[in-house]
C-alpha positions as CSV (number, residue, x, y, z in Angstrom):
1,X,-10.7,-0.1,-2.8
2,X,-10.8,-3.9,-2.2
3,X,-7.6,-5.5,-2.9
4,X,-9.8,-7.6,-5.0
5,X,-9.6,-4.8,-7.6
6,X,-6.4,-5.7,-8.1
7,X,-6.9,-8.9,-9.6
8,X,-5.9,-10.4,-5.8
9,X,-2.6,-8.2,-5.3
10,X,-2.9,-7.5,-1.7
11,X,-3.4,-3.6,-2.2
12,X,-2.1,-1.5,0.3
13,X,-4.6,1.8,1.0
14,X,-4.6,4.5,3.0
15,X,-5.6,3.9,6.7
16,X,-5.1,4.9,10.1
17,X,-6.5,1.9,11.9
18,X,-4.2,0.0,14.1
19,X,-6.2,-1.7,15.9
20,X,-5.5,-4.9,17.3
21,X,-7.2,-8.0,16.0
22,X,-7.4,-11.9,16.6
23,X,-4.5,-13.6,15.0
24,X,-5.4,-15.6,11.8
25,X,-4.4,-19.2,12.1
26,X,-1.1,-20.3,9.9
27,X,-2.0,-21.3,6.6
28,X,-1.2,-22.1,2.7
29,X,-4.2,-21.5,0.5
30,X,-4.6,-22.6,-2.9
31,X,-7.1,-20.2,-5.1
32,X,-8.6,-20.1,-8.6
33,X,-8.8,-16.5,-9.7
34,X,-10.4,-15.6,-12.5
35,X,-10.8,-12.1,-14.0
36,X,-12.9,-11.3,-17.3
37,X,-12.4,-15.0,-18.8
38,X,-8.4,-15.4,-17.7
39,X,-8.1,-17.9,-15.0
40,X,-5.0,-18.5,-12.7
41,X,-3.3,-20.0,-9.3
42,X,-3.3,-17.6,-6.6
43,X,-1.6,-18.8,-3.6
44,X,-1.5,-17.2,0.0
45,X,0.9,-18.2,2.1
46,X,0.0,-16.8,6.3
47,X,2.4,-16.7,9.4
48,X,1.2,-14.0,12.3
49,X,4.0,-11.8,11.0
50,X,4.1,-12.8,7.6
51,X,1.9,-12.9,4.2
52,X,2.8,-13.7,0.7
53,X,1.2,-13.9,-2.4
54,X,1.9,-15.4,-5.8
55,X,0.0,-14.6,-9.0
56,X,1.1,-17.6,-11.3
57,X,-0.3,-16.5,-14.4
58,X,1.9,-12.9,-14.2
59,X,4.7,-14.5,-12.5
60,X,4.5,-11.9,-9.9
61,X,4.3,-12.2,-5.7
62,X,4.2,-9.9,-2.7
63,X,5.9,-10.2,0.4
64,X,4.3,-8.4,3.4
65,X,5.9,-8.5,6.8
66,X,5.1,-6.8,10.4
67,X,7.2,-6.0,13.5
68,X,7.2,-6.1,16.7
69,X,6.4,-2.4,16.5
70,X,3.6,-3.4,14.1
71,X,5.4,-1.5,11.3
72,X,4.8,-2.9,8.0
73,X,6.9,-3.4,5.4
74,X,6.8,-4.7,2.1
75,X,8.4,-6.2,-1.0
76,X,7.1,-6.9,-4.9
77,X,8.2,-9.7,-6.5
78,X,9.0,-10.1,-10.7
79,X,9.9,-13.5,-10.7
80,X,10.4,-13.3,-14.8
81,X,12.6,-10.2,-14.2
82,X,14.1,-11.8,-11.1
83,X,13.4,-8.5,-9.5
84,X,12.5,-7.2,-6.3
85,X,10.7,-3.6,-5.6
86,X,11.0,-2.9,-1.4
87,X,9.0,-0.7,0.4
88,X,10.2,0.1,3.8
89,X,7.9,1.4,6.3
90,X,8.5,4.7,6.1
91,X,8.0,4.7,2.5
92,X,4.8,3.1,2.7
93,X,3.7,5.9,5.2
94,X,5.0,8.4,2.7
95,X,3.1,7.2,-0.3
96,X,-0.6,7.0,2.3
97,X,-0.1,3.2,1.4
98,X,-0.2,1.6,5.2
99,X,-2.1,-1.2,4.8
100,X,-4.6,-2.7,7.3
101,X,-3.1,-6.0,8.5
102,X,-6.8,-7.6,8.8
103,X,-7.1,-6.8,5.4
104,X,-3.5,-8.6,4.1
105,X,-4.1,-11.7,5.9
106,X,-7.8,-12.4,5.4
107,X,-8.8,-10.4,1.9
108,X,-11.7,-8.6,3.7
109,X,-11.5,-6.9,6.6
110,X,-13.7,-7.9,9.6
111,X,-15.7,-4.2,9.0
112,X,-16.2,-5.2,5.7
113,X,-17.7,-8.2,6.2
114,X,-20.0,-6.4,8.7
115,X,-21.4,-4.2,6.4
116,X,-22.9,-7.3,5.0
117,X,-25.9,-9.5,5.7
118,X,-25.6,-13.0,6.1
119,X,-28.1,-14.8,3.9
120,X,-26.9,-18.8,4.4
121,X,-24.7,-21.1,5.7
122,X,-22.7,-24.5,3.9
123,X,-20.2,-26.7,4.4
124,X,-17.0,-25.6,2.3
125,X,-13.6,-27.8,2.3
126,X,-15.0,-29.6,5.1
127,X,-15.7,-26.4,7.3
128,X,-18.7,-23.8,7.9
129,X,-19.0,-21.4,5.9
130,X,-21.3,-18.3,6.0
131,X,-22.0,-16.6,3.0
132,X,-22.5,-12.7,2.9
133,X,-24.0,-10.3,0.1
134,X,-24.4,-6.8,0.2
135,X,-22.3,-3.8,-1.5
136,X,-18.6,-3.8,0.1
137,X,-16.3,-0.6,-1.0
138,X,-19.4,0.3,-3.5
139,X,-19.1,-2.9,-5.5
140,X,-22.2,-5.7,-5.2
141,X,-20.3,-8.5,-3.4
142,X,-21.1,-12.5,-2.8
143,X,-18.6,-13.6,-0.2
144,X,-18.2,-17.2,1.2
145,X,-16.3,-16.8,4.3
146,X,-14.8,-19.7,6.4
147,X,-14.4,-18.1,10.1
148,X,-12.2,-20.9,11.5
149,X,-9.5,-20.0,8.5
150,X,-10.8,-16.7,8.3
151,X,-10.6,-16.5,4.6
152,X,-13.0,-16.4,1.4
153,X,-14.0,-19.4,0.2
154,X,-15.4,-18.1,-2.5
155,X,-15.4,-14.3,-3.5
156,X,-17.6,-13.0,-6.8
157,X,-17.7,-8.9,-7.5
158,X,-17.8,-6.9,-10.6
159,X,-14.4,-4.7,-11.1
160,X,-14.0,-1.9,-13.7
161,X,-16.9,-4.1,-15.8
162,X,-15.3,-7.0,-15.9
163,X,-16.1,-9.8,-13.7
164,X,-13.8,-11.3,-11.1
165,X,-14.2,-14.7,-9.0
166,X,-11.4,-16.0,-6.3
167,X,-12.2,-19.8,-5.6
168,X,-10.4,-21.7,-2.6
169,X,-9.3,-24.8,-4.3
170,X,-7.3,-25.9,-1.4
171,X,-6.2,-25.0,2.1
172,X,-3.3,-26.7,4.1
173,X,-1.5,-25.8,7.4
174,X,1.8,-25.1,5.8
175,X,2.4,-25.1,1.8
176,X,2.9,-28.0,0.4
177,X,6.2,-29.2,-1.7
178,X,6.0,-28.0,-5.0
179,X,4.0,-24.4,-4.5
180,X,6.0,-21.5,-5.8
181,X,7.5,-19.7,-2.8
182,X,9.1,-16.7,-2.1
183,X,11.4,-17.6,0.7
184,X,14.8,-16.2,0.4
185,X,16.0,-19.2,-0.8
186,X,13.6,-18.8,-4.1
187,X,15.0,-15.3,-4.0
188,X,19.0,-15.6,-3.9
189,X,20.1,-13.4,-6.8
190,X,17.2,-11.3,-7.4
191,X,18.1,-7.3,-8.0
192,X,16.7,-5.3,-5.2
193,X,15.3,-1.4,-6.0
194,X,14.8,0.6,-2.8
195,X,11.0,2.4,-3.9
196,X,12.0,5.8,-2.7
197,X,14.3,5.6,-6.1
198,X,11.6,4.5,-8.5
199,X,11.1,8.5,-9.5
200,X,14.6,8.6,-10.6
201,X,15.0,5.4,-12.6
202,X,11.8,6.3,-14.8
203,X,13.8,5.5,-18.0
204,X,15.2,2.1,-16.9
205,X,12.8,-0.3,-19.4
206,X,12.0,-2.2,-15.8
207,X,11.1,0.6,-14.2
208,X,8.9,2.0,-16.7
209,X,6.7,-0.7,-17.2
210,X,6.3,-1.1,-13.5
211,X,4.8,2.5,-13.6
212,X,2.3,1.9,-16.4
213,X,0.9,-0.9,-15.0
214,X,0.6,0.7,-11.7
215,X,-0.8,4.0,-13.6
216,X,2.2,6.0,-13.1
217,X,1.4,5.4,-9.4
218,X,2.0,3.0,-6.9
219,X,-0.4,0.3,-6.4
220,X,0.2,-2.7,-4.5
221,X,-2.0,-5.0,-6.8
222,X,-1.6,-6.6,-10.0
């Protein structure tokens, strides 16, 4: 499953691929996502260890981090709820939810993109971009991808019928002043839930809602 499905949560999924891959450059990108006809920010915010997400319209984010080990661990962010959901690495393993890292920093991973063919070439936000169709994960795909930034530009599929577009609107080296953020600054007061107790607090209100819109299982994306 692309984490596209998701509506642009970056979805963890089972894998057993470690392999090692080119660092993606340091980056803050700026996206229009639209799903069905609701259109909203989606920010990205890379480091080489690092990724985080921020859905404006829900109001939720998604920390991602790797170690030196190349352990991965992550953290969902309710911003409305000022909660946090953490998932340690171990947990992740657990769930069959260890994520490929190609996949959390650049949207598509570089086999996916593969399995495409390349049908044209453009100028996007002042760099070249290749664009790519084909069926990726089973779904009809048009992807725009920048290889310098290695990123979409532009990313059209179909997901459970209902259309859903990501648009780069704007790509910077570090994010600008203004862009939500989940440093831990942003973050100072938030409740923390270790995820390995989510089965036990099913009747918290939080809680419970978190499980439906996952689908009384865990899913990375929103």
């Amino acid at each position: 499953m692309l984490l596209f499905a998701a509506a642009c949560g970056l979805a963890a999924e089972p894998s057993a691929q470690h392999s090692v891959v080119a660092t993606a450059p340091a980056l803050a990108a700026r996206y229009e996502l639209r799903v069905g006809n609701h259109t909203t920010d989606w920010y990205l915010i890379r480091t080489a260890t690092r990724v985080e997400t921020f859905n404006a319209g829900s109001q939720q984010g998604e920390i991602w981090e790797r170690g030196a080990n190349g352990a991965i661990e992550h953290r969902r962010v309710f911003v409305s709820e000022r909660k946090i959901i953490e998932y340690s690495a171990g947990e992740l393993r657990a769930r069959g939810a260890v994520p490929q890292w190609s996949k959390l920093t650049s949207l598509v991973t570089p086999e996916g993109i593969a399995g495409l063919r390349q049908t044209g070439e453009e100028i996007l936000l002042g760099q070249r971009g290749q664009l790519f169709e084909g069926m990726l994960d089973g779904v009809s795909t048009r992807l725009w991808w920048l290889p310098e930034a290695q990123l979409p530009a532009r990313l059209a599929r179909h997901e459970d019928t209902r259309p859903v577009r990501l648009n780069l609107r704007e790509l910077q080296g570090s994010p600008p002043v203004g862009w939500p953020r989940l440093d831990d600054a942003s973050l100072t007061g938030f409740s923390l839930i270790d995820a390995a107790d989510l089965g036990d607090m099913a009747a918290d209100p939080f809680v419970h809602q978190v499980m439906i819109q996952d689908g009384h299982a865990h899913s990375a994306g929103h």
